[in-house]
C-alpha positions as CSV (number, residue, x, y, z in Angstrom):
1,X,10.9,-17.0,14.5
2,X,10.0,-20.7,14.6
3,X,7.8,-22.4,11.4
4,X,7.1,-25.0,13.7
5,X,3.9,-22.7,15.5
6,X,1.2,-22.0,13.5
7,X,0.5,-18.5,12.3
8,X,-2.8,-16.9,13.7
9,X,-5.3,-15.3,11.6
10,X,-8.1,-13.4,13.3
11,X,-11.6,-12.7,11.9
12,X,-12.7,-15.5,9.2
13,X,-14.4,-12.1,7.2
14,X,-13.4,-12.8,3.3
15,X,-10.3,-11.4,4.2
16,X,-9.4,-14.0,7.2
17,X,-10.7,-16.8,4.5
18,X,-8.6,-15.5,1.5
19,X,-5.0,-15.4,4.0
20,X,-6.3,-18.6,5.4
21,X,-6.4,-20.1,1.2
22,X,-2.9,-18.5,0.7
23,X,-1.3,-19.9,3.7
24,X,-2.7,-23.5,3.2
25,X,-1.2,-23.3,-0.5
26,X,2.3,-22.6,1.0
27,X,2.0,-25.3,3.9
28,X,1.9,-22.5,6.3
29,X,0.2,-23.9,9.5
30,X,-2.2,-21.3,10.7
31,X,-5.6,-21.4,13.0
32,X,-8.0,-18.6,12.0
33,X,-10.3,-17.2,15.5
34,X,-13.5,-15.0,15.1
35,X,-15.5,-13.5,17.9
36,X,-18.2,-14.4,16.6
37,X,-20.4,-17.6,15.5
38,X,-20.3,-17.5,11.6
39,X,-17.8,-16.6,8.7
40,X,-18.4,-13.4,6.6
41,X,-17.9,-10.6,8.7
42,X,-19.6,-7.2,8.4
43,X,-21.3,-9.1,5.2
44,X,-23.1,-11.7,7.3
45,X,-26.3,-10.5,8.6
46,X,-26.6,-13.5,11.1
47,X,-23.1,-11.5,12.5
48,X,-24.4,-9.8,15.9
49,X,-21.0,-8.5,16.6
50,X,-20.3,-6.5,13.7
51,X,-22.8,-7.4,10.6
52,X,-23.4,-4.2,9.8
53,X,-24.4,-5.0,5.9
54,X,-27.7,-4.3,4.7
55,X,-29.3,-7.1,2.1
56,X,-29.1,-4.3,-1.0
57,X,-25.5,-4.0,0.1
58,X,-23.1,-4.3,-2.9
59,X,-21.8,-0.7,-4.0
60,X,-18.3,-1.6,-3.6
61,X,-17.7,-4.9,-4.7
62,X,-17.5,-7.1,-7.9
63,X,-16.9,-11.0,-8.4
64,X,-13.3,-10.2,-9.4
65,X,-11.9,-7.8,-7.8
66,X,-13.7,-9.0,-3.9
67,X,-13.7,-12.7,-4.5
68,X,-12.0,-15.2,-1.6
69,X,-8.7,-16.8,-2.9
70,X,-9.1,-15.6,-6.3
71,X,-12.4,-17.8,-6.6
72,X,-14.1,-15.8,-9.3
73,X,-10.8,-16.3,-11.7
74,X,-9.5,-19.1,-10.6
75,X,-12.9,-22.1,-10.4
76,X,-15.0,-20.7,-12.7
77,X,-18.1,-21.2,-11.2
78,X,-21.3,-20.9,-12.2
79,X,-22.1,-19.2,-8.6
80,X,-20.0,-16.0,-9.9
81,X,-22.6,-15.3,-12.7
82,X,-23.9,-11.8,-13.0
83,X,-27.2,-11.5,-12.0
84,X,-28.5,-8.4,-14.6
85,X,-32.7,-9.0,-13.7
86,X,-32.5,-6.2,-11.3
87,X,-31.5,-2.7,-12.6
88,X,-31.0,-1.4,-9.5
89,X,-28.2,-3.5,-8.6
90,X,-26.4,-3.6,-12.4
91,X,-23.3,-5.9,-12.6
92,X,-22.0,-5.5,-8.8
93,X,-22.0,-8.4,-6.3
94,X,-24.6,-9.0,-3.6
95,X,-23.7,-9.4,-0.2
96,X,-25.8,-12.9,-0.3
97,X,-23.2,-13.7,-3.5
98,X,-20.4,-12.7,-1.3
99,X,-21.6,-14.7,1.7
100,X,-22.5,-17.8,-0.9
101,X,-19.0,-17.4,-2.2
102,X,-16.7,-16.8,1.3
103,X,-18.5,-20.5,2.7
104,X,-18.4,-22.2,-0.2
105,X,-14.4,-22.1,-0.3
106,X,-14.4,-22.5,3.5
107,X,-16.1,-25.9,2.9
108,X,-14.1,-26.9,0.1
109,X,-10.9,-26.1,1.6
110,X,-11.7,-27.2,4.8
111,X,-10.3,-24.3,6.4
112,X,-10.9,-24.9,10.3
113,X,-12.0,-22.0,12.3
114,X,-12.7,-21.6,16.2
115,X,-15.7,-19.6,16.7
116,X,-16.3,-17.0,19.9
117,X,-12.6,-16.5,20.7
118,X,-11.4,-12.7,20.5
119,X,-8.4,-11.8,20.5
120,X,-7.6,-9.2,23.5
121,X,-3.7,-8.4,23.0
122,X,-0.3,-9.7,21.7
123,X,2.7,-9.5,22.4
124,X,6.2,-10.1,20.2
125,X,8.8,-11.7,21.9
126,X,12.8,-11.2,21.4
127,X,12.8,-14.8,19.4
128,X,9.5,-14.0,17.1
129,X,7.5,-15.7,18.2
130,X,3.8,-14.3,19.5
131,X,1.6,-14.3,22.9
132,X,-1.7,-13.7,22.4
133,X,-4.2,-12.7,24.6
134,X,-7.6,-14.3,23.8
135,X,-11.2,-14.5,25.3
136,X,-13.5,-17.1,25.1
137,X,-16.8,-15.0,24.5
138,X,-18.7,-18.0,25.7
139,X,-17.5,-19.0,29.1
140,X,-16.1,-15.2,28.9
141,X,-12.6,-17.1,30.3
142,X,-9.0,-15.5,29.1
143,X,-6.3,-17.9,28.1
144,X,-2.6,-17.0,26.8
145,X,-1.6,-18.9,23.9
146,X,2.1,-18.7,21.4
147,X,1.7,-18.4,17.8
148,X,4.8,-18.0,15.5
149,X,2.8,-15.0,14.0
150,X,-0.3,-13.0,13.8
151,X,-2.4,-11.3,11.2
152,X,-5.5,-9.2,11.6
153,X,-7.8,-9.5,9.2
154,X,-11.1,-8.0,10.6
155,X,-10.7,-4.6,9.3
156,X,-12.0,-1.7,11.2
157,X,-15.4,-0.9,9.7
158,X,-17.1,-2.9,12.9
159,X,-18.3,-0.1,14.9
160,X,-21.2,1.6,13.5
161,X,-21.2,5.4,14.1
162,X,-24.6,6.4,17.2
163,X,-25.4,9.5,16.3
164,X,-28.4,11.1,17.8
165,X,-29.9,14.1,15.6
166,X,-31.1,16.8,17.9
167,X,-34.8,16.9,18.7
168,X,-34.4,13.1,17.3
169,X,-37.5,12.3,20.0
170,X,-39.5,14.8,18.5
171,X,-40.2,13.4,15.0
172,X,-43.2,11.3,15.1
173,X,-41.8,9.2,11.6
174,X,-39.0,6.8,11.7
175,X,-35.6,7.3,12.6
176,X,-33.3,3.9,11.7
177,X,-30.1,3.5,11.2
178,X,-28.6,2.8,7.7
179,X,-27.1,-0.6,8.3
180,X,-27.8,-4.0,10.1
181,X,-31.3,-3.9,7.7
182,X,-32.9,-1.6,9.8
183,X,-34.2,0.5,7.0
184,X,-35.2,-2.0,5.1
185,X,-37.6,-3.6,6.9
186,X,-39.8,-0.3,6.9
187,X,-42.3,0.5,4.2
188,X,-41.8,3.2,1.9
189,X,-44.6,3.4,-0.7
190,X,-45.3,7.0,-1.3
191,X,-42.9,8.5,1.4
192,X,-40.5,11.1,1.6
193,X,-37.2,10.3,2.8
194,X,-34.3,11.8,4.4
195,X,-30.7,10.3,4.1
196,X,-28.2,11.8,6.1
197,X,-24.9,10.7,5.0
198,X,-23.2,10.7,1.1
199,X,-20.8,7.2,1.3
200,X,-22.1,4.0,0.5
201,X,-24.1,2.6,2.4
202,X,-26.9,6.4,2.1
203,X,-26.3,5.3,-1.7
204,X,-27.2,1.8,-1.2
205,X,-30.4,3.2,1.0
206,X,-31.1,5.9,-1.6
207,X,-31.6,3.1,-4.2
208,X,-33.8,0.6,-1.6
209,X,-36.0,3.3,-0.9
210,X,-36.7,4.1,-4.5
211,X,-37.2,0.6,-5.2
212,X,-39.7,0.3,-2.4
213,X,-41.5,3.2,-3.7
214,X,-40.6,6.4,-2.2
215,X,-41.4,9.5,-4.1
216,X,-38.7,11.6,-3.0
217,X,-35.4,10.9,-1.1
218,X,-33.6,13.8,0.1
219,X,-29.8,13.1,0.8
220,X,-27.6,15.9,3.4
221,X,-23.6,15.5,3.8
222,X,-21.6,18.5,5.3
223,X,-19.2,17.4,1.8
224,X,-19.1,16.5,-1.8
225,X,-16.9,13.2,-2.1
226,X,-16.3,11.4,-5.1
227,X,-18.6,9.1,-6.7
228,X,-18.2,7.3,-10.2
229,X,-20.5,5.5,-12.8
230,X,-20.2,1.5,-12.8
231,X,-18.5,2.1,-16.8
232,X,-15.7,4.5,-14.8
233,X,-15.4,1.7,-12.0
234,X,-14.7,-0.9,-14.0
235,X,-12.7,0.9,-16.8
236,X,-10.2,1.9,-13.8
237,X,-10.4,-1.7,-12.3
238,X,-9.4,-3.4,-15.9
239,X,-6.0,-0.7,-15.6
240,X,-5.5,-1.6,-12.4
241,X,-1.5,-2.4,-13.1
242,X,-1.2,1.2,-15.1
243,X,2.5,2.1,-13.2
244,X,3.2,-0.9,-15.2
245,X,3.7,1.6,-18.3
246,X,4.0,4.9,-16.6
247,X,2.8,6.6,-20.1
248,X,-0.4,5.4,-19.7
249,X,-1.0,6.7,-16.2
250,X,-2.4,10.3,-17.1
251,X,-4.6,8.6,-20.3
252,X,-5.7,6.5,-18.0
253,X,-7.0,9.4,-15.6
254,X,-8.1,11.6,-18.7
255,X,-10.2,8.5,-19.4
256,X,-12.1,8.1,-16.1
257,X,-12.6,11.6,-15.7
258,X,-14.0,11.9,-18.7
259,X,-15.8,9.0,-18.5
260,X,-17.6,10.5,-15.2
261,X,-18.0,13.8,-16.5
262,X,-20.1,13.3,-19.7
263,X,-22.4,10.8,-17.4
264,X,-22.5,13.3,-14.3
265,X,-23.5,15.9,-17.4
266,X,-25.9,13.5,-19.0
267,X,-28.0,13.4,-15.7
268,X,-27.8,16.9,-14.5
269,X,-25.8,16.0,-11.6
270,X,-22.1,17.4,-12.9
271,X,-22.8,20.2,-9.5
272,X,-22.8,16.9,-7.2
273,X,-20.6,14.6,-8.7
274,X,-17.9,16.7,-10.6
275,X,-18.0,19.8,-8.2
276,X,-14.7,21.5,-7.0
277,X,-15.3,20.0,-3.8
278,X,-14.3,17.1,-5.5
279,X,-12.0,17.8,-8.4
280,X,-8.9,20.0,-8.7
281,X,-6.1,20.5,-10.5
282,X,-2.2,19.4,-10.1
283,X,0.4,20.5,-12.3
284,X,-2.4,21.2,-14.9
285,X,-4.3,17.9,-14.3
286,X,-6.9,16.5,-12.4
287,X,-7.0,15.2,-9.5
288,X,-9.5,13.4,-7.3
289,X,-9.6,15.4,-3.5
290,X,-10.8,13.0,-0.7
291,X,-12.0,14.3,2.6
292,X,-11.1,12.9,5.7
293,X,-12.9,9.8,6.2
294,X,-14.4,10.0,2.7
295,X,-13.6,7.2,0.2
296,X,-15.2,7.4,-2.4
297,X,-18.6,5.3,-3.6
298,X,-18.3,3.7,-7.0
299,X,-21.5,2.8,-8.1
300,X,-23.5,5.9,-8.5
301,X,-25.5,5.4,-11.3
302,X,-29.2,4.2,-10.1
303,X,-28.8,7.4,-7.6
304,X,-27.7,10.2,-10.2
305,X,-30.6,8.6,-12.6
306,X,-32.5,9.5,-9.3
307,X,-31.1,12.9,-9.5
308,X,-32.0,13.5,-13.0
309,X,-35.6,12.6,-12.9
310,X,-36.2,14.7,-9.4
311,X,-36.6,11.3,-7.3
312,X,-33.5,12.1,-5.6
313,X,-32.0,15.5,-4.1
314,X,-28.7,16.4,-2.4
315,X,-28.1,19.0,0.6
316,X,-24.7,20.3,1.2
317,X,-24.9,20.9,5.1
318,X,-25.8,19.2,8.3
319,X,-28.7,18.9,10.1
320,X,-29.8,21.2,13.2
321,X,-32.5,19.7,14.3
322,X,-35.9,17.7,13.6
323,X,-39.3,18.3,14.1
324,X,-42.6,16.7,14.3
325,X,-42.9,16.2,10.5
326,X,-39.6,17.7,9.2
327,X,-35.9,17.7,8.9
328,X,-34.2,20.9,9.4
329,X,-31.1,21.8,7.9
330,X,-28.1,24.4,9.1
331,X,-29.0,26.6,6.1
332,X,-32.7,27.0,7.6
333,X,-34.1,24.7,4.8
334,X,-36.7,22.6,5.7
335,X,-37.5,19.2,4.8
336,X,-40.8,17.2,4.8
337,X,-40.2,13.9,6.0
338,X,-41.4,10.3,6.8
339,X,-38.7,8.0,7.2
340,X,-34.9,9.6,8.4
341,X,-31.9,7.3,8.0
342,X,-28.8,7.7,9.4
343,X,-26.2,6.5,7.0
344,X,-23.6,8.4,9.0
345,X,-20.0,6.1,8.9
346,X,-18.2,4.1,10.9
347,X,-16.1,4.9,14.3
348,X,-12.3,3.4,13.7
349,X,-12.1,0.2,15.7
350,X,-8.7,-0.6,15.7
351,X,-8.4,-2.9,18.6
352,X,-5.4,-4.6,19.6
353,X,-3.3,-3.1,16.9
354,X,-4.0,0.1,18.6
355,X,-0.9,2.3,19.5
356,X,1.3,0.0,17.2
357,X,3.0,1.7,14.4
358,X,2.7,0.4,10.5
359,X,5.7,0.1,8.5
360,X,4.7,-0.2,4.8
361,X,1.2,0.0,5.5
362,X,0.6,-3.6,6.6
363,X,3.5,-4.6,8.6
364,X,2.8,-4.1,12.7
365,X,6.0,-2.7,14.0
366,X,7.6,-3.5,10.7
367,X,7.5,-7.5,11.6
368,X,6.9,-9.8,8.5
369,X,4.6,-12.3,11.0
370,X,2.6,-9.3,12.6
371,X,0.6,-7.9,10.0
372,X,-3.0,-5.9,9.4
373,X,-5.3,-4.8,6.7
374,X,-7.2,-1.9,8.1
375,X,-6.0,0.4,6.3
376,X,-8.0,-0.7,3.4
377,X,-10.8,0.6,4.8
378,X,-9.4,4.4,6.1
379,X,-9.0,7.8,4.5
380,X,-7.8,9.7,7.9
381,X,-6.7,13.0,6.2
382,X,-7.6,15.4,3.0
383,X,-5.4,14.1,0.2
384,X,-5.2,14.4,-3.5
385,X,-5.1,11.2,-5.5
386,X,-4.1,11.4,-9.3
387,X,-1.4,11.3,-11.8
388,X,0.7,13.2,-10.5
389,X,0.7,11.9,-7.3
390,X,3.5,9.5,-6.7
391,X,2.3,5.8,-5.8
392,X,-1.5,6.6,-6.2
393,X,-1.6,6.1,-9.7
394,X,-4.0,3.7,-9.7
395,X,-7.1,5.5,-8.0
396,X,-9.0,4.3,-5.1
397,X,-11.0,1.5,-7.2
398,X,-12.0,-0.5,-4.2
399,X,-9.0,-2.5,-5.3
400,X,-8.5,-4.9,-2.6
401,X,-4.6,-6.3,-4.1
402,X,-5.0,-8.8,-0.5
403,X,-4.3,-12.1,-2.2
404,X,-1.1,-10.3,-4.1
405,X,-0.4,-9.3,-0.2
406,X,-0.7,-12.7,1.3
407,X,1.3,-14.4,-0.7
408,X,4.2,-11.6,-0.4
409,X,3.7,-12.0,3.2
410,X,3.8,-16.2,2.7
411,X,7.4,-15.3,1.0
412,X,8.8,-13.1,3.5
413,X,8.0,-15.7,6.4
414,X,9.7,-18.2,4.5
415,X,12.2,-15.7,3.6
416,X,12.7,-13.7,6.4
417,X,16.3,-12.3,4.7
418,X,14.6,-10.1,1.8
419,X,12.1,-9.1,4.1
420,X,15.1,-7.3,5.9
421,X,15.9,-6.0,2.6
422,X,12.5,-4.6,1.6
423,X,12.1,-2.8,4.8
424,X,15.4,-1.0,3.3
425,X,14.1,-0.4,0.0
426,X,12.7,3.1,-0.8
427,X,9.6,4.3,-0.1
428,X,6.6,6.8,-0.1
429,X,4.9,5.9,2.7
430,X,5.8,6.7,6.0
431,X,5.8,5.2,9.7
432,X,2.5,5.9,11.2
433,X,0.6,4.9,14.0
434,X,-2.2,2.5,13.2
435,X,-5.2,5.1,13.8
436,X,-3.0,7.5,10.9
437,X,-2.3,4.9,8.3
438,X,-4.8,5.4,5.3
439,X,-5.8,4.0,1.7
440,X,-3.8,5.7,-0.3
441,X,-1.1,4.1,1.1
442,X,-1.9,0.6,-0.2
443,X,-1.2,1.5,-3.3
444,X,2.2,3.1,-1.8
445,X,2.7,-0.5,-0.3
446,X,2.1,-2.2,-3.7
447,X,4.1,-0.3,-5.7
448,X,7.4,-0.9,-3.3
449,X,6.8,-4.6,-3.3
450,X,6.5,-4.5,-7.8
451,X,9.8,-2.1,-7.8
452,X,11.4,-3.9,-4.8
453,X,11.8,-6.6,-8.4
454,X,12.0,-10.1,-6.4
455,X,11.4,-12.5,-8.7
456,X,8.7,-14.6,-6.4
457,X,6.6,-11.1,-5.8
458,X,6.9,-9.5,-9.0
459,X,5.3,-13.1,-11.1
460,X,2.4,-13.4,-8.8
461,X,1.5,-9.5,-9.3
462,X,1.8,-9.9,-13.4
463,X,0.2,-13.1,-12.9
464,X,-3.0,-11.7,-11.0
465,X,-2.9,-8.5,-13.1
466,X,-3.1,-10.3,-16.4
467,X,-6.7,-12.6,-15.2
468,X,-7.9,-9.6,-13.7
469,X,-7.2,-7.2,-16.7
470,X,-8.9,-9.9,-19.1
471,X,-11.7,-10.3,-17.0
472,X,-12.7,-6.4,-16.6
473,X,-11.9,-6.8,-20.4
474,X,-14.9,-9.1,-21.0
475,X,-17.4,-7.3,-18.7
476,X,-16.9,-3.6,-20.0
């Protein structure tokens, strides 16, 4: 592989911005290409291609932990305030904070980004280096350029799930979507409302449609999937780096669980929230059980207050049809309606990565300079996540370790000799295809890279876990 190329970064998301930072540090030459016309990703509403972010959208994010380049620890500034004069949102970022912050250290890094080019397919060659395959979604004109490397960064939450409900014509209310701010441009004072869907984005919609005055919001999910209280979040976020001290793993976990179950109890909701669908036991403790394609939500707290006061309602089941003025579940219930939105997921875009295999979660083809991050975003089969669980020790806490990544990545390139001899070092996860590889093994991924011990590696993670630690610290 030759230095001499510059590295290619596609999608200028906050994850294309925060390798883009990293690599600029180290004097990596790069070029960063997005399909589309602005920076943000699925967070920019004015994204056509893929902004699927509503403006209430902020359940799984927090100026420290999803920040570009560190920006909330590292400048201090005054943007990252907490904004605590709505209650509805509580101490999580906005996606108009998240936007705000992903330009503002665009601009003052004077990261250069080309605009409409999408990246079709790549290729490795024998001596490193990269063809890439990339359309010009103007002119709609192919051209083949060589990169020393390549890194996806645009995720693979782009493609919003279509699902028609039966009889869907029938219904003579609204039917929207629950992204792109479709359901929030409708009016909701004194209606009844049906979300179908139980991940973050029918929580975010539960909470807009309270706060635009719906009386009742009914919510239907064929499962149960974890969701925690903001205290939980953030208590798990400031132990982030518990394998550090392996005794304090299971505390830790007694902690949150307890943590969630005394608040789930406190509203009536412990059914919902802290049902077996959701908890078990492993070797005596407890465990968190994920269903495919269910990460969990971590900000439940304006919805279970919902719960409590009779605003809000969960349905176990799926929907079998609707009718003129009604929503009718598998189980024969019926339910009134006005407004139905359909918070239903994401399909799994994977795009040119597609067919290539992941060797420690992020390496294409188990190349240091061909790398991804979707798995971030991916749970693709039913797994247990807890203390005894070997590498997950440190929950799914919408986590995002990417800037500890990107600079391991930065070393390796530089380095290309220990990369060799991490790929040798033990590890839990194993060699998937890219539609296979899921979250848990992140943490899999991060925990190699700390015992792996390099010097270079191991400082930036103690480094990044102390500021984060403190600042969790100050906010709990």
């Amino acid at each position: 592989m030759t230095m001499q190329l510059a590295q290619l970064i596609v999608g200028a998301g906050v994850n294309g911005i925060n390798t883009a930072v990293v690599f600029q540090e180290n004097g990596i030459p790069f070029e960063v290409f997005e399909r589309s016309g602005v920076i943000g990703g699925v967070w920019n509403r004015e994204n056509t291609t893929c902004g699927s972010a509503n403006a209430g959208s902020n359940v799984q994010s927090d100026p420290i932990m999803y920040s570009p380049a560190g920006w909330y620890l590292e400048e201090g500034n005054k943007n990252a305030a907490i904004d605590t004069s709505d209650p509805f949102r509580g101490i999580h970022q906005s996606v108009d904070m998240v936007i705000m912050n992903t330009c503002e250290i665009q601009e003052k890094c004077n990261i250069p980004i080309h605009f409409y080019r999408e990246v079709i397919s790549f290729e490795r060659h024998d001596d490193g280096t990269v063809a890439v395959v990339w359309m010009d979604q103007q002119s709609k004109k192919q051209h083949v350029d060589k990169f020393a490397g390549i890194h996806f960064r645009t995720g693979r939450l782009n493609s919003v799930s279509k699902v028609v409900l039966p009889n869907e014509s029938d219904f003579s209310g609204s039917v929207v979507d629950g992204c792109y701010g479709q359901a929030e441009k409708l009016d909701y004072k004194d209606k009844t409302v049906v979300i179908i869907g139980w991940g973050a984005f029918a929580v975010e919609n539960a909470t807009m449609a309270l706060q635009k005055g719906a009386t009742k919001v009914h919510m239907v999910a064929r499962n149960k999937k974890p969701h925690w209280f903001d205290y939980a979040t953030f208590t798990a976020r400031k132990f982030y780096f518990a394998e550090l001290d392996p005794n304090w793993v299971p505390t830790v976990w007694e902690d949150i669980f307890d943590i969630n179950e005394r608040a789930a109890k406190a509203c009536g909701v412990q059914d919902v929230l802290y049902s077996p669908d959701v908890h078990t036991k492993v070797d005596g403790k407890r465990h968190l059980f994920l269903h495919r394609g269910g990460l969990p939500s971590m900000s439940i707290d304006p919805v279970a207050l919902g719960m409590h006061y009779g605003l809000i309602e969960f349905h176990q089941g799926s929907v079998s049809g609707l009718t003129t003025d009604s929503v009718v579940l598998s189980s024969g219930t019926v339910l009134k309606a006005d407004v139905v939105i359909k918070s239903t997921g994401f399909n799994i875009n994977l795009g040119p990565i597609d067919g290539h295999y992941m060797i420690d979660t992020i390496f294409v083809d188990g190349h240091a300079n061909v790398t991804s991050y979707h798995a971030i975003d991916g749970c693709e089969e039913d797994v247990f996540v807890g203390p005894s669980i070997p590498g997950t020790s440190t929950l799914l806490v919408s986590a995002y370790p990417l800037r500890d990544f990107d600079r391991a990545v930065v070393y390796f390139l530089i380095t290309p000799q220990k990369f060799q001899e991490f790929k040798g070092f033990p590890t839990f996860t194993k060699v998937k295809k890219a539609e296979a590889v899921q979250f848990v093994s992140v943490m899999h991924t991060f925990n190699k890279l700390f015992a792996f011990g390099d010097e270079n590696i191991v400082s930036n993670f103690v480094e990044s876990m102390t500021k984060k630690r403190e600042e969790y610290e100050k906010m709990l």
